[in-house]
C-alpha positions as MATLAB code, in Angstrom:
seq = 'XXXXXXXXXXXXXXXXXXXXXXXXXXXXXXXXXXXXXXXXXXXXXXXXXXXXXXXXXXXXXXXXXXXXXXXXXXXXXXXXXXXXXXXXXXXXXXXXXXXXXXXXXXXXXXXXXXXXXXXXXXXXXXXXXXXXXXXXXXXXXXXXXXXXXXXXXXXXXXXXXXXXXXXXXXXXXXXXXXXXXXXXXXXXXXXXXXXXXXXXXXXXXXXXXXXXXXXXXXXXXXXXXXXXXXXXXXXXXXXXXXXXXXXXXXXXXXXXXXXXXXXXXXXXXXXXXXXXXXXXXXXXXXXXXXXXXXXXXXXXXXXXXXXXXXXXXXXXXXXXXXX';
ca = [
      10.740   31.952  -31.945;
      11.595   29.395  -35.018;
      14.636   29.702  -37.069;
      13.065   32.436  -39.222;
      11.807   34.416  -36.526;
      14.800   36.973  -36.698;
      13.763   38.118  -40.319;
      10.304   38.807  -39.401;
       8.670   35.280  -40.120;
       5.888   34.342  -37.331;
       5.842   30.487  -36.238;
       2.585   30.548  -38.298;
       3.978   32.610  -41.473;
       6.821   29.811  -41.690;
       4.366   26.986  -41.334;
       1.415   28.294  -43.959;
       5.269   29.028  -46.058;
       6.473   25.563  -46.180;
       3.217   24.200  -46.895;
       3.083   26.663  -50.009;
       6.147   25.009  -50.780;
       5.053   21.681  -51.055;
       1.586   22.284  -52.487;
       2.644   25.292  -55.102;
       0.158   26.815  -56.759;
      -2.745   25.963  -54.592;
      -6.400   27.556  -54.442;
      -7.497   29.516  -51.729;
      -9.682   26.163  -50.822;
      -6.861   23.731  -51.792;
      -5.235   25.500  -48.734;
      -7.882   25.779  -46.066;
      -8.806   21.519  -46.590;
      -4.870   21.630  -45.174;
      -5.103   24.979  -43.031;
      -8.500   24.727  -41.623;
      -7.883   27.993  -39.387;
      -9.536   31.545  -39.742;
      -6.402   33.379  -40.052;
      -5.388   31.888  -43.584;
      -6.293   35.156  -45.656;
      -4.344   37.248  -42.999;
      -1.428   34.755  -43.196;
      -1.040   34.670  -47.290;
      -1.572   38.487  -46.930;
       1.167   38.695  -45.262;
       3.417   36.315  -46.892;
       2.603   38.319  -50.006;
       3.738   41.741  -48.184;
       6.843   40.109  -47.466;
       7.798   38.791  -50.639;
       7.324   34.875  -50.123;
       4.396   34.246  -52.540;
       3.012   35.411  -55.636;
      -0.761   35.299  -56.533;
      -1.749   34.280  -60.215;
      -5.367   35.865  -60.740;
      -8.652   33.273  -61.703;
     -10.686   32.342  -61.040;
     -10.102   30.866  -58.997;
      -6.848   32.917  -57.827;
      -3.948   30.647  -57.123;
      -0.910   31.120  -54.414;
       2.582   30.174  -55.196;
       5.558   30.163  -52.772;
       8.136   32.395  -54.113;
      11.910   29.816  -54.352;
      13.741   29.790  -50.532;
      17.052   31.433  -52.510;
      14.920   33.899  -53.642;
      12.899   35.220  -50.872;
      14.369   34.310  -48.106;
      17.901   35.632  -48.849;
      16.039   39.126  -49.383;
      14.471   38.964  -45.892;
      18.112   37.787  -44.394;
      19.712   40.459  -46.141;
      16.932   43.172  -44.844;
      17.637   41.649  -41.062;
      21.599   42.043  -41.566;
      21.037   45.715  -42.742;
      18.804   46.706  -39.356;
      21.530   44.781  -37.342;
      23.899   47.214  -38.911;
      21.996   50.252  -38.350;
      21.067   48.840  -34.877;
      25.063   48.026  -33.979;
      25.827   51.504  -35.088;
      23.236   53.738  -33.367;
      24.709   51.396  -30.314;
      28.047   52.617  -31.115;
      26.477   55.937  -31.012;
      24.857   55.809  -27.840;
      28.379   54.100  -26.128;
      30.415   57.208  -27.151;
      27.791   59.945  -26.112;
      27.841   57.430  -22.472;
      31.517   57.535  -22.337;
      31.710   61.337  -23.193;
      29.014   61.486  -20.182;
      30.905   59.863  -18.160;
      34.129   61.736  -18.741;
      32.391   64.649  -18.156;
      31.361   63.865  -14.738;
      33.613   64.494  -11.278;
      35.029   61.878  -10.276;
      34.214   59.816  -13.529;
      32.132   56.782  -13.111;
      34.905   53.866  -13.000;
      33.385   50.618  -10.932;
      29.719   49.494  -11.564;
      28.100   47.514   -8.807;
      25.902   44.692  -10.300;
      24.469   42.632   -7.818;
      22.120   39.478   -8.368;
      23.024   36.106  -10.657;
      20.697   37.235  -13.744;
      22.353   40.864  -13.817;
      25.686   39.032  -13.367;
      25.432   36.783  -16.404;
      23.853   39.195  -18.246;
      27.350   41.307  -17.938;
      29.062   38.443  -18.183;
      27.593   38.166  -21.523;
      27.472   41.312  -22.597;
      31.215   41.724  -22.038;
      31.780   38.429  -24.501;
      30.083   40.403  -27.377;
      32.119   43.952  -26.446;
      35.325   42.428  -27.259;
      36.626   43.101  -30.725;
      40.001   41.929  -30.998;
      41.399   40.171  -27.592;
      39.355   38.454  -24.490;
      41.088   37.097  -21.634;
      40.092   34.868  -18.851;
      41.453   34.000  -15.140;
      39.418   31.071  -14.363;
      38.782   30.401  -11.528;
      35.629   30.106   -8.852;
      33.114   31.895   -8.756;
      32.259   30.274  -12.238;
      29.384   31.803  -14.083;
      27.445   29.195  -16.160;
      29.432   27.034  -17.431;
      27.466   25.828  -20.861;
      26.792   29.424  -21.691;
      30.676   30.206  -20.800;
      31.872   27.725  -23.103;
      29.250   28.959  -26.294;
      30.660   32.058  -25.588;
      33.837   31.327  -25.971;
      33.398   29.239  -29.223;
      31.467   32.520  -30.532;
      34.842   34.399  -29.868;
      37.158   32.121  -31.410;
      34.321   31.752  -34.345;
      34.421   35.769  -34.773;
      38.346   35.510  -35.210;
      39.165   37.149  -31.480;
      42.697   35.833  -29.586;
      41.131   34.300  -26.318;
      43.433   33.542  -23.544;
      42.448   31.641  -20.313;
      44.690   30.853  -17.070;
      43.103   27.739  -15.712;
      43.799   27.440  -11.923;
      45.417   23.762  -11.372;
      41.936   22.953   -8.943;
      39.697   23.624  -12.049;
      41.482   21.264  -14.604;
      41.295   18.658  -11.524;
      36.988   18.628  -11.753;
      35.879   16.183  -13.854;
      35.258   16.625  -17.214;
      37.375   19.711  -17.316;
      40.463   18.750  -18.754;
      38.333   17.755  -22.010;
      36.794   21.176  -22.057;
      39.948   22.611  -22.100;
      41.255   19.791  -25.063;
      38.296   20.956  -26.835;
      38.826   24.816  -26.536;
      42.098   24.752  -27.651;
      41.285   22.630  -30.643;
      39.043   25.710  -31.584;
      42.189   27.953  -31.090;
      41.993   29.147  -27.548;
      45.713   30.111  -26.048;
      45.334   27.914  -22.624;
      47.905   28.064  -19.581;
      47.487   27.155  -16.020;
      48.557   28.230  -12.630;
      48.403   26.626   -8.913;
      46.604   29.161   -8.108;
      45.127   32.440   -9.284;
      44.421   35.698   -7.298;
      40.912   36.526   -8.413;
      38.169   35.522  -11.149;
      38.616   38.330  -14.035;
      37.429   38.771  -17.465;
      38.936   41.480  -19.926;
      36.942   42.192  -23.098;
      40.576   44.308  -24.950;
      41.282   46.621  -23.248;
      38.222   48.607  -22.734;
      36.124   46.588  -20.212;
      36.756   43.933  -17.411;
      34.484   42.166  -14.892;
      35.292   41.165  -11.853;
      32.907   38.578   -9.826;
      32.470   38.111   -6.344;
      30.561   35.666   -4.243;
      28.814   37.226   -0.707;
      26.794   34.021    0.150;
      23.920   34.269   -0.443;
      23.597   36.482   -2.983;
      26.088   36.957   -6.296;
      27.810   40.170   -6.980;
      30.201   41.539   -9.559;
      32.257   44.641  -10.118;
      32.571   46.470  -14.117;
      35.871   48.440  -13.966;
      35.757   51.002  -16.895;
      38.897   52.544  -18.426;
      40.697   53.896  -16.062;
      44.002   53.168  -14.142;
      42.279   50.289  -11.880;
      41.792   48.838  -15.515;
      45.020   49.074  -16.584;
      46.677   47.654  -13.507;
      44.221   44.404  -13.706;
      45.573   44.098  -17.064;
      48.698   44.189  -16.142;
      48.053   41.578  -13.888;
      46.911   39.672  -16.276;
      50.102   40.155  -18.464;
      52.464   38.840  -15.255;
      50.359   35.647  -14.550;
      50.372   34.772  -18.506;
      54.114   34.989  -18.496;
      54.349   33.206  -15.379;
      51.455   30.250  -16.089;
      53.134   27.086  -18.088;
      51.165   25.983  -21.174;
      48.811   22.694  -20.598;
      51.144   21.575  -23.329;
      47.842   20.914  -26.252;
      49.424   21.818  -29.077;
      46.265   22.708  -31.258;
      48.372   22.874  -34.380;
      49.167   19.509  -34.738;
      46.988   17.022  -36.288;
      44.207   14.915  -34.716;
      42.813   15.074  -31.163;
      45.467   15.384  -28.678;
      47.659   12.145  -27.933;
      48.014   10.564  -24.380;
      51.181   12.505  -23.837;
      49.359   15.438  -24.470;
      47.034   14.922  -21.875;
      49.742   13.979  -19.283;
      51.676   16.890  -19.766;
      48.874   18.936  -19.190;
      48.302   17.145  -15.940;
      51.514   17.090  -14.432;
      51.838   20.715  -15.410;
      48.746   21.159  -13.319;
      50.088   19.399  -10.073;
      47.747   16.607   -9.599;
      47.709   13.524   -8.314;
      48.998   10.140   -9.337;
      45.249    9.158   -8.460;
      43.864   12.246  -10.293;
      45.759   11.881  -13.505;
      44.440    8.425  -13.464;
      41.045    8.893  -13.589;
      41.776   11.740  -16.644;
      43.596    9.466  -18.782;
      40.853    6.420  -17.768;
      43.694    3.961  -16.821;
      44.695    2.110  -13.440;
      47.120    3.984  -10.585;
      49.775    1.629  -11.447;
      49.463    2.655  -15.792;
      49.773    6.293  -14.776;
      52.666    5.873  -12.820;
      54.599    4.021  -15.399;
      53.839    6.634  -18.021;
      54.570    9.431  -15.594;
      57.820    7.287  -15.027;
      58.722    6.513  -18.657;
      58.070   10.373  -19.712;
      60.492   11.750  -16.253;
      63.186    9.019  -18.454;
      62.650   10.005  -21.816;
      63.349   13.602  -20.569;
      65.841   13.459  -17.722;
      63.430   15.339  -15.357;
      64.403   14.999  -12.106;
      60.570   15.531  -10.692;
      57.041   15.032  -11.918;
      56.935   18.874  -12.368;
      59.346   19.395  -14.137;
      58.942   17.004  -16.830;
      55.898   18.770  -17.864;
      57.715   21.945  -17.919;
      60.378   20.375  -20.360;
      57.880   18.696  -22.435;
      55.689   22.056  -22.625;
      58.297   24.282  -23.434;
      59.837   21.626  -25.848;
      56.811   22.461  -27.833;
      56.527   26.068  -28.223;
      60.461   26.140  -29.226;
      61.606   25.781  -32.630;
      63.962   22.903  -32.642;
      67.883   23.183  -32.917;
      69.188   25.335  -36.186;
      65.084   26.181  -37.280;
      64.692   29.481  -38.339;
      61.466   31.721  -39.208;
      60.530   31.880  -42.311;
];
Protein backbone atom coordinates (compact mmCIF):
# COMPACT_ATOMS: atom_id res chain seq x y z
CA UNK A 1 0.00 0.00 0.00
CA UNK A 2 1.54 3.69 -0.85
CA UNK A 3 0.88 6.65 1.24
CA UNK A 4 -2.51 7.22 -0.41
CA UNK A 5 -3.66 3.84 -0.18
CA UNK A 6 -5.87 4.56 3.00
CA UNK A 7 -8.17 7.04 0.98
CA UNK A 8 -8.84 4.66 -1.70
CA UNK A 9 -5.87 5.51 -4.16
CA UNK A 10 -4.36 2.17 -5.88
CA UNK A 11 -0.38 2.16 -6.31
CA UNK A 12 -1.36 2.63 -10.00
CA UNK A 13 -4.18 5.47 -9.46
CA UNK A 14 -1.35 7.52 -7.52
CA UNK A 15 1.22 6.92 -10.20
CA UNK A 16 -1.09 7.70 -13.57
CA UNK A 17 -2.10 10.92 -10.67
CA UNK A 18 1.25 12.39 -10.32
CA UNK A 19 2.03 12.04 -13.82
CA UNK A 20 -1.28 14.11 -14.57
CA UNK A 21 0.32 16.44 -12.40
CA UNK A 22 3.29 17.07 -14.17
CA UNK A 23 1.96 16.78 -17.72
CA UNK A 24 -1.60 18.75 -17.09
CA UNK A 25 -3.78 18.82 -19.64
CA UNK A 26 -2.55 15.95 -21.67
CA UNK A 27 -4.34 13.94 -24.62
CA UNK A 28 -5.45 10.62 -24.24
CA UNK A 29 -2.18 9.77 -26.58
CA UNK A 30 0.07 12.38 -24.86
CA UNK A 31 -0.52 9.91 -21.91
CA UNK A 32 -0.18 6.42 -23.30
CA UNK A 33 3.60 7.57 -25.20
CA UNK A 34 4.29 7.90 -21.08
CA UNK A 35 1.76 5.08 -19.84
CA UNK A 36 2.14 2.53 -22.47
CA UNK A 37 -0.21 -0.01 -20.44
CA UNK A 38 -3.82 -1.26 -21.35
CA UNK A 39 -5.38 -0.17 -18.24
CA UNK A 40 -4.98 3.71 -18.89
CA UNK A 41 -8.79 4.35 -19.80
CA UNK A 42 -9.77 2.28 -16.64
CA UNK A 43 -7.22 4.26 -14.57
CA UNK A 44 -8.38 8.04 -15.71
CA UNK A 45 -11.92 6.55 -15.29
CA UNK A 46 -11.36 6.14 -12.15
CA UNK A 47 -9.42 9.08 -11.18
CA UNK A 48 -12.35 10.99 -12.64
CA UNK A 49 -14.92 8.99 -10.25
CA UNK A 50 -12.88 10.02 -7.50
CA UNK A 51 -12.54 13.53 -8.04
CA UNK A 52 -8.71 13.86 -9.08
CA UNK A 53 -9.13 14.96 -12.75
CA UNK A 54 -11.31 16.83 -14.89
CA UNK A 55 -11.82 16.12 -18.67
CA UNK A 56 -12.08 19.21 -21.11
CA UNK A 57 -14.07 17.81 -24.27
CA UNK A 58 -12.20 17.98 -28.13
CA UNK A 59 -11.29 16.80 -29.93
CA UNK A 60 -9.21 15.61 -28.96
CA UNK A 61 -10.50 15.39 -25.16
CA UNK A 62 -7.88 16.51 -22.73
CA UNK A 63 -7.22 15.24 -18.89
CA UNK A 64 -6.26 17.58 -16.19
CA UNK A 65 -5.23 16.66 -12.60
CA UNK A 66 -7.53 18.32 -10.29
CA UNK A 67 -4.83 20.71 -7.47
CA UNK A 68 -3.46 18.10 -4.42
CA UNK A 69 -5.34 20.77 -1.79
CA UNK A 70 -8.21 20.28 -3.64
CA UNK A 71 -8.78 16.70 -4.21
CA UNK A 72 -6.93 15.09 -2.06
CA UNK A 73 -8.10 16.84 1.16
CA UNK A 74 -11.74 15.68 -0.02
CA UNK A 75 -10.64 12.01 -0.22
CA UNK A 76 -8.74 12.47 3.40
CA UNK A 77 -11.67 13.98 4.77
CA UNK A 78 -14.08 11.04 3.25
CA UNK A 79 -11.40 8.38 4.95
CA UNK A 80 -11.58 10.33 8.46
CA UNK A 81 -15.47 10.21 8.27
CA UNK A 82 -15.56 6.08 7.66
CA UNK A 83 -12.87 5.90 10.48
CA UNK A 84 -15.45 7.63 12.56
CA UNK A 85 -18.32 5.60 11.65
CA UNK A 86 -15.98 2.53 11.77
CA UNK A 87 -14.58 3.56 15.57
CA UNK A 88 -18.15 3.97 16.57
CA UNK A 89 -19.96 0.85 15.29
CA UNK A 90 -16.67 -0.65 17.25
CA UNK A 91 -17.78 1.10 20.25
CA UNK A 92 -21.02 -0.46 19.53
CA UNK A 93 -20.06 -3.87 19.18
CA UNK A 94 -17.60 -3.52 22.66
CA UNK A 95 -20.68 -2.58 24.77
CA UNK A 96 -23.18 -5.24 23.31
CA UNK A 97 -19.67 -7.79 24.16
CA UNK A 98 -19.40 -6.45 27.58
CA UNK A 99 -23.25 -6.57 28.22
CA UNK A 100 -22.69 -10.35 26.88
CA UNK A 101 -20.36 -10.95 29.01
CA UNK A 102 -22.03 -9.60 32.11
CA UNK A 103 -24.76 -11.55 31.33
CA UNK A 104 -23.04 -14.78 31.47
CA UNK A 105 -22.37 -17.07 34.90
CA UNK A 106 -19.45 -16.72 36.02
CA UNK A 107 -18.58 -13.67 33.68
CA UNK A 108 -15.77 -14.12 31.32
CA UNK A 109 -12.73 -12.36 33.29
CA UNK A 110 -9.15 -13.98 31.99
CA UNK A 111 -8.60 -14.63 28.20
CA UNK A 112 -6.01 -17.21 27.32
CA UNK A 113 -4.00 -16.08 24.21
CA UNK A 114 -1.41 -18.33 23.38
CA UNK A 115 1.20 -18.01 20.40
CA UNK A 116 3.76 -14.78 19.72
CA UNK A 117 1.53 -13.29 16.71
CA UNK A 118 -1.78 -13.47 18.93
CA UNK A 119 0.38 -12.05 21.75
CA UNK A 120 1.55 -8.92 19.97
CA UNK A 121 -1.45 -8.55 18.36
CA UNK A 122 -3.04 -7.93 22.08
CA UNK A 123 -0.26 -6.31 22.97
CA UNK A 124 -1.16 -3.89 20.37
CA UNK A 125 -4.48 -3.79 20.51
CA UNK A 126 -4.37 -2.87 24.20
CA UNK A 127 -1.96 0.35 23.15
CA UNK A 128 -4.88 1.70 20.97
CA UNK A 129 -7.77 0.82 23.88
CA UNK A 130 -6.29 3.21 26.20
CA UNK A 131 -7.89 6.62 26.26
CA UNK A 132 -6.57 8.52 29.00
CA UNK A 133 -3.73 6.53 31.14
CA UNK A 134 -1.32 3.41 30.06
CA UNK A 135 1.01 1.94 32.39
CA UNK A 136 3.89 -0.35 32.03
CA UNK A 137 5.99 -2.85 34.44
CA UNK A 138 8.82 -3.62 32.27
CA UNK A 139 10.28 -6.20 32.58
CA UNK A 140 11.11 -9.76 30.62
CA UNK A 141 9.23 -11.31 28.73
CA UNK A 142 9.60 -8.19 26.36
CA UNK A 143 7.33 -8.11 23.39
CA UNK A 144 8.98 -6.42 20.35
CA UNK A 145 10.81 -3.96 21.25
CA UNK A 146 10.71 -1.43 17.98
CA UNK A 147 6.99 -1.88 17.80
CA UNK A 148 6.87 -1.29 21.81
CA UNK A 149 8.61 1.85 21.57
CA UNK A 150 6.22 3.28 18.28
CA UNK A 151 3.63 2.45 20.45
CA UNK A 152 4.48 4.26 23.05
CA UNK A 153 5.41 7.47 21.05
CA UNK A 154 1.73 7.01 19.49
CA UNK A 155 0.45 7.32 23.18
CA UNK A 156 2.33 10.19 24.27
CA UNK A 157 1.52 11.71 20.55
CA UNK A 158 -2.40 11.12 21.30
CA UNK A 159 -1.95 13.16 24.67
CA UNK A 160 -2.27 9.80 27.09
CA UNK A 161 -0.13 9.90 30.72
CA UNK A 162 2.20 6.78 30.17
CA UNK A 163 3.98 5.46 33.11
CA UNK A 164 6.70 2.70 32.99
CA UNK A 165 8.65 0.95 36.05
CA UNK A 166 11.88 -0.11 34.46
CA UNK A 167 13.40 -3.08 36.40
CA UNK A 168 17.20 -1.99 37.33
CA UNK A 169 18.41 -5.33 34.87
CA UNK A 170 16.61 -3.67 31.85
CA UNK A 171 18.21 -0.11 32.07
CA UNK A 172 21.62 -2.24 32.48
CA UNK A 173 21.19 -3.78 28.47
CA UNK A 174 22.76 -1.77 26.21
CA UNK A 175 21.24 0.82 24.52
CA UNK A 176 18.48 1.00 27.04
CA UNK A 177 19.21 3.75 29.13
CA UNK A 178 18.95 6.00 25.81
CA UNK A 179 15.56 4.56 25.09
CA UNK A 180 14.47 5.52 28.24
CA UNK A 181 16.34 9.36 27.78
CA UNK A 182 14.42 9.43 24.69
CA UNK A 183 10.91 8.41 26.06
CA UNK A 184 10.91 10.73 28.62
CA UNK A 185 11.92 13.57 26.37
CA UNK A 186 8.51 12.71 24.62
CA UNK A 187 6.82 12.99 28.11
CA UNK A 188 6.77 9.50 29.46
CA UNK A 189 6.66 9.44 33.58
CA UNK A 190 9.76 6.83 34.03
CA UNK A 191 10.79 5.16 37.50
CA UNK A 192 12.72 2.09 38.22
CA UNK A 193 12.85 -0.73 40.64
CA UNK A 194 15.51 -3.66 41.51
CA UNK A 195 13.20 -5.73 40.68
CA UNK A 196 9.61 -6.12 39.58
CA UNK A 197 7.08 -8.96 40.32
CA UNK A 198 5.64 -9.61 36.89
CA UNK A 199 5.50 -8.07 33.20
CA UNK A 200 1.98 -6.05 33.14
CA UNK A 201 0.39 -3.63 30.91
CA UNK A 202 -2.80 -1.53 31.94
CA UNK A 203 -4.64 0.27 29.12
CA UNK A 204 -6.89 2.84 32.19
CA UNK A 205 -8.49 1.05 33.92
CA UNK A 206 -10.48 -1.14 31.72
CA UNK A 207 -7.97 -3.70 30.31
CA UNK A 208 -4.53 -5.24 31.36
CA UNK A 209 -2.28 -7.94 29.85
CA UNK A 210 -0.32 -10.03 31.48
CA UNK A 211 2.55 -12.13 29.51
CA UNK A 212 4.04 -15.25 30.28
CA UNK A 213 6.83 -17.26 28.80
CA UNK A 214 6.30 -21.47 28.81
CA UNK A 215 9.42 -22.23 26.63
CA UNK A 216 8.75 -22.94 23.85
CA UNK A 217 5.84 -21.39 23.09
CA UNK A 218 4.58 -17.59 24.25
CA UNK A 219 1.48 -17.10 26.23
CA UNK A 220 -0.41 -14.20 27.75
CA UNK A 221 -3.34 -13.66 30.05
CA UNK A 222 -6.28 -10.47 29.26
CA UNK A 223 -7.81 -9.76 32.72
CA UNK A 224 -11.15 -7.87 32.08
CA UNK A 225 -12.81 -5.64 34.69
CA UNK A 226 -13.20 -7.33 37.46
CA UNK A 227 -11.62 -7.50 41.01
CA UNK A 228 -8.35 -9.46 39.68
CA UNK A 229 -8.14 -6.10 37.63
CA UNK A 230 -8.41 -3.91 40.23
CA UNK A 231 -5.97 -5.59 42.56
CA UNK A 232 -3.17 -5.60 39.59
CA UNK A 233 -3.81 -2.02 39.54
CA UNK A 234 -3.33 -1.59 42.74
CA UNK A 235 -0.22 -3.17 42.44
CA UNK A 236 0.75 -1.06 40.15
CA UNK A 237 -0.11 2.04 42.36
CA UNK A 238 2.34 0.50 45.40
CA UNK A 239 5.40 -0.17 43.09
CA UNK A 240 5.00 3.53 41.49
CA UNK A 241 5.12 4.98 44.95
CA UNK A 242 7.80 2.79 45.93
CA UNK A 243 10.12 2.98 42.44
CA UNK A 244 12.64 6.21 42.60
CA UNK A 245 12.56 8.40 39.47
CA UNK A 246 15.64 7.77 36.86
CA UNK A 247 16.06 11.40 37.77
CA UNK A 248 15.48 12.79 33.58
CA UNK A 249 13.89 15.69 34.18
CA UNK A 250 12.09 16.11 30.70
CA UNK A 251 11.15 19.66 31.52
CA UNK A 252 14.29 21.14 31.43
CA UNK A 253 15.98 22.25 28.38
CA UNK A 254 18.21 20.27 25.99
CA UNK A 255 19.04 16.54 26.04
CA UNK A 256 19.76 15.35 29.42
CA UNK A 257 23.24 16.40 31.02
CA UNK A 258 25.88 13.81 32.31
CA UNK A 259 24.49 14.13 35.78
CA UNK A 260 21.35 13.21 34.49
CA UNK A 261 22.44 10.12 33.20
CA UNK A 262 24.38 9.17 36.41
CA UNK A 263 21.64 9.65 38.59
CA UNK A 264 19.64 7.50 36.67
CA UNK A 265 22.29 4.86 36.96
CA UNK A 266 23.10 4.85 40.41
CA UNK A 267 19.39 4.93 41.09
CA UNK A 268 19.35 1.73 39.12
CA UNK A 269 22.14 -0.14 41.16
CA UNK A 270 24.72 -0.81 38.63
CA UNK A 271 28.04 -1.18 38.43
CA UNK A 272 31.04 1.09 38.55
CA UNK A 273 31.91 -0.95 35.26
CA UNK A 274 28.29 -0.68 33.96
CA UNK A 275 27.81 3.01 34.45
CA UNK A 276 30.98 3.30 32.56
CA UNK A 277 30.19 1.92 29.52
CA UNK A 278 26.62 4.19 29.66
CA UNK A 279 28.26 7.38 30.08
CA UNK A 280 31.22 6.14 27.34
CA UNK A 281 34.09 7.07 29.76
CA UNK A 282 36.98 4.97 31.52
CA UNK A 283 36.31 2.97 35.14
CA UNK A 284 38.50 5.40 36.76
CA UNK A 285 36.16 8.83 35.12
CA UNK A 286 33.06 7.15 36.51
CA UNK A 287 34.32 6.71 39.76
CA UNK A 288 35.44 10.22 40.21
CA UNK A 289 32.08 11.57 39.11
CA UNK A 290 30.26 9.03 41.22
CA UNK A 291 32.75 10.38 43.94
CA UNK A 292 32.43 14.13 43.29
CA UNK A 293 28.39 13.83 43.10
CA UNK A 294 28.38 11.42 46.84
CA UNK A 295 30.52 15.14 47.94
CA UNK A 296 28.49 17.63 46.44
CA UNK A 297 25.54 15.91 48.26
CA UNK A 298 26.77 14.45 51.52
CA UNK A 299 25.52 10.93 50.57
CA UNK A 300 26.93 8.55 52.56
CA UNK A 301 26.53 5.62 49.69
CA UNK A 302 26.31 5.39 45.93
CA UNK A 303 22.53 4.78 46.45
CA UNK A 304 21.70 7.18 48.11
CA UNK A 305 23.09 9.99 46.29
CA UNK A 306 20.83 9.22 43.50
CA UNK A 307 17.97 9.21 45.78
CA UNK A 308 18.93 12.83 47.00
CA UNK A 309 19.65 14.06 43.64
CA UNK A 310 16.22 12.50 42.26
CA UNK A 311 14.09 13.71 44.79
CA UNK A 312 15.99 17.12 44.78
CA UNK A 313 14.32 17.43 41.48
CA UNK A 314 10.76 16.75 41.82
CA UNK A 315 10.73 19.21 45.05
CA UNK A 316 10.11 22.76 44.79
CA UNK A 317 13.04 24.44 46.34
CA UNK A 318 13.03 26.20 49.87
CA UNK A 319 10.09 29.07 50.31
CA UNK A 320 8.59 28.15 46.35
CA UNK A 321 5.11 28.10 46.28
CA UNK A 322 2.43 26.99 43.49
CA UNK A 323 1.24 29.30 41.55
Amino acid sequence: MTALGPIGLTPDEEALYELLLDRSPATRDGLAAAWPRADLAALLASLEAKGLLRTSPGPPARYAAVAPEVALDALVLAAERDLLLARERARELEEAFQERARQRTPPAVIEVVTGRHAVEQRHAQLHRAARRRFRCLSKPPYLDPVGSVAAQHELLDRGLTSQIIYERDFVARAGALRQIEEMVEAGQQARVLPGLPMKLYLADDSLALLPLRHEPAVAALVIHPSGLLEALIRLFEGLWRRALPMGLDPSAPGPPTGDDRLVALLLSGLTDETIARHLGVGHRTAERRIAELMARLGARTRFQAGVQAALSRESPPPGHTEP
